[in-house]
C-alpha positions, 0 to 999 in steps of 0.5 A: 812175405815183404814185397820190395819195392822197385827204385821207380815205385819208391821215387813215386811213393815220394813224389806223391808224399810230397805233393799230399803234404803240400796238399794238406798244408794248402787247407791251411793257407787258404783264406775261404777254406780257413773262414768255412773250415766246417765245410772242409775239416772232413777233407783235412782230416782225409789227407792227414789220414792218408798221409799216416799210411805213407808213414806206416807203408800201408797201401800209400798209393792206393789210399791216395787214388781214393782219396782223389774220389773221396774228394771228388765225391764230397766237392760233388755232393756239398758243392765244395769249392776248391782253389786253383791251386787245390785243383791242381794238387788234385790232378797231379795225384790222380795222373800219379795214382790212376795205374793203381789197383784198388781192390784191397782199398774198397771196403766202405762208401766212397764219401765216408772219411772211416774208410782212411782209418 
């Protein structure tokens, strides 16, 4: 059984694509992220995993919120440093994503990037 989709639930699916692409496309612009790609590239990757679930519809918004806390939990636990601009793609995707239930989504640990696969 496909569960359509409300034009409100579809308009934010949208709205968050946008704002993830821009997110990811932030990693590339930006100077300290680019010069300690190591330290970031585990990030990246998240994001542009995340971004196939939009592509393939699998559960979008849900890998999204989880993905906000993978990133909490890795800038955390690796003393990450994220742009202002960053940080604020951060915020918006949390505030757009915070209603969202993730229990299909919690099947492994919050840091391990697998969990997008």
């Amino acid at each position: 059984m496909v569960k359509s989709l409300s034009n409100d639930q579809q308009q934010l699916i949208q709205e968050v694509y946008r704002e993830l692409t821009k997110f990811y496309a932030s990693y590339f612009s930006d100077t300290f992220n680019e010069l300690n790609i190591g330290k970031y590239k585990q990030i990246r990757d998240a994001i542009g995993l995340v971004l196939r679930k939009f592509d393939s519809n699998d559960h979008p918004l849900e890998y999204t919120c989880k993905l906000i806390m993978y990133i909490q939990a890795r800038v955390a636990l690796y003393h990450l440093h994220l742009s202002g601009e960053q940080q604020q793609f951060m915020h918006n995707l949390a505030e757009k994503t915070k209603y969202t239930n993730l229990s299909f989504v919690y099947t492994t640990p919050i840091a391990d990037v697998k969990q997008f696969i």
